[in-house]
C-alpha positions in Angstrom: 12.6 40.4 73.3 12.4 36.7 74.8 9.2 36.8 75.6 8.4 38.3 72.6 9.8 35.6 70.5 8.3 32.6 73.0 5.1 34.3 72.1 5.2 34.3 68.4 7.0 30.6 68.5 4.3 29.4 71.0 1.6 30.8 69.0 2.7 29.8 65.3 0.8 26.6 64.5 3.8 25.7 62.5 7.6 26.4 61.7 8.6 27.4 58.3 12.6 27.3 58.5 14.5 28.9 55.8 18.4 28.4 56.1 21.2 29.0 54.1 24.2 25.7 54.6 27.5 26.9 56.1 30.2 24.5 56.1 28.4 21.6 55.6 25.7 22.5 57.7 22.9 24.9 59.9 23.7 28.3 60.9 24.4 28.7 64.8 22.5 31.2 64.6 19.6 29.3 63.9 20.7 26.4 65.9 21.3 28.5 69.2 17.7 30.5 68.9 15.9 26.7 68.3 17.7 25.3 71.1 16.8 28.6 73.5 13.1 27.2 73.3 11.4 23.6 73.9 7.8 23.2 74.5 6.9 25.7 71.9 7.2 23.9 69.9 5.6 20.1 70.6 3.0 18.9 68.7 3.2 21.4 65.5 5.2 20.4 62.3 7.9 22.0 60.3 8.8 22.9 56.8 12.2 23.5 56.1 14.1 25.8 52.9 17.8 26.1 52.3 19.7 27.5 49.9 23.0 27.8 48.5 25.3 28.9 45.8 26.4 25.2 44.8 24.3 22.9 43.1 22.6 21.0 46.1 20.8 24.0 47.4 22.0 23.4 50.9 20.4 20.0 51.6 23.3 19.3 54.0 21.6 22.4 56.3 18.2 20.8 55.5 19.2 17.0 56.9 20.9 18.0 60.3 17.6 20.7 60.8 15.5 18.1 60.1 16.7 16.4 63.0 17.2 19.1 65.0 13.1 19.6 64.5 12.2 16.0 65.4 13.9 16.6 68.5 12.4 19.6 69.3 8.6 17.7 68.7 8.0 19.6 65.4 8.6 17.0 62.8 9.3 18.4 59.4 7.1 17.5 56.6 8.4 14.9 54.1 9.0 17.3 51.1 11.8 20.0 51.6 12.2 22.8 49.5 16.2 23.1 48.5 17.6 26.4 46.1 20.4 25.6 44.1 22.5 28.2 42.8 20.8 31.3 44.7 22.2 33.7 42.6 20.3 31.9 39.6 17.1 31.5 41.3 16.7 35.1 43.0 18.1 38.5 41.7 19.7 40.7 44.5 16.9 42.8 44.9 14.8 39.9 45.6 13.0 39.3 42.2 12.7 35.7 41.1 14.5 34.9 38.4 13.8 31.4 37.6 10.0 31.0 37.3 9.7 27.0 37.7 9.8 28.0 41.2 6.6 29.6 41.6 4.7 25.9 40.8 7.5 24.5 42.8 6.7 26.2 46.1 2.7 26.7 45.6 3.3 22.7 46.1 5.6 22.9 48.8 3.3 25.3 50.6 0.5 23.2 50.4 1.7 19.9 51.8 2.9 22.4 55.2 -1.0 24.0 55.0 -1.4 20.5 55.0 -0.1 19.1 57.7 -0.5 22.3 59.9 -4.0 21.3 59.5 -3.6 18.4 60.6 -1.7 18.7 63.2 -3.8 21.5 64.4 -6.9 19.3 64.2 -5.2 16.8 66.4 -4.2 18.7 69.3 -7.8 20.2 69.6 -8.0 16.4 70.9 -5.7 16.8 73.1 -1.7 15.6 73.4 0.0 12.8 75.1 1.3 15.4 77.5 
């Protein structure tokens, strides 16, 4: 299962992080499994989506991953993707509810392709490492 993940982290050419906020911040969940691995993930950026039931959509979570990427050497991309008020946004069976958010992401989605590209186009050249 270890190897299996270091695989899939190593090969991803970047990190879409989707997070709920819990107390104020990440999951340990999601804080343990990042902190398990390191030079997976150098040189290859991050895109990060929380959630939440209250009307900030988890940007608390959002902020401390954000740093937690940086660290890691995946800097997150400068837009961030927060859902307010889940429940509103997302039925329990998955559908979407709220439509806005299907010009919302596409734009999200395309500043990560973005950057993945970038990045990507960089380390063919080669890293300080």
């Amino acid at each position: 299962m270890k190897q299996s993940l270091r695989n899939k982290i190593n090969d991803a050419e970047g990190y879409l992080a989707v997070t709920p906020e819990y107390n104020r911040g990440l999951s340990g969940a999601m804080k343990n499994t990042l902190d398990y691995f390191l030079e997976e993930y150098y040189f290859k950026p991050s895109a990060i989506v929380s959630y939440s039931p209250g009307m900030f959509g988890g940007v608390n979570a959002a902020q401390q991953l954000r740093l937690v990427f940086a660290e890691l050497g995946a800097p997150s991309i400068s837009s961030s993707f927060p859902i307010p008020r889940l429940h509103e946004v997302i039925s329990e069976d998955g559908t979407l509810i709220d439509e806005a958010y299907n010009k919302r992401v596409s734009k999200f989605l395309a500043e990560f392709e973005w950057y993945i590209e970038a990045f990507k186009n960089q380390r063919a050249n080669g890293t300080p490492y």
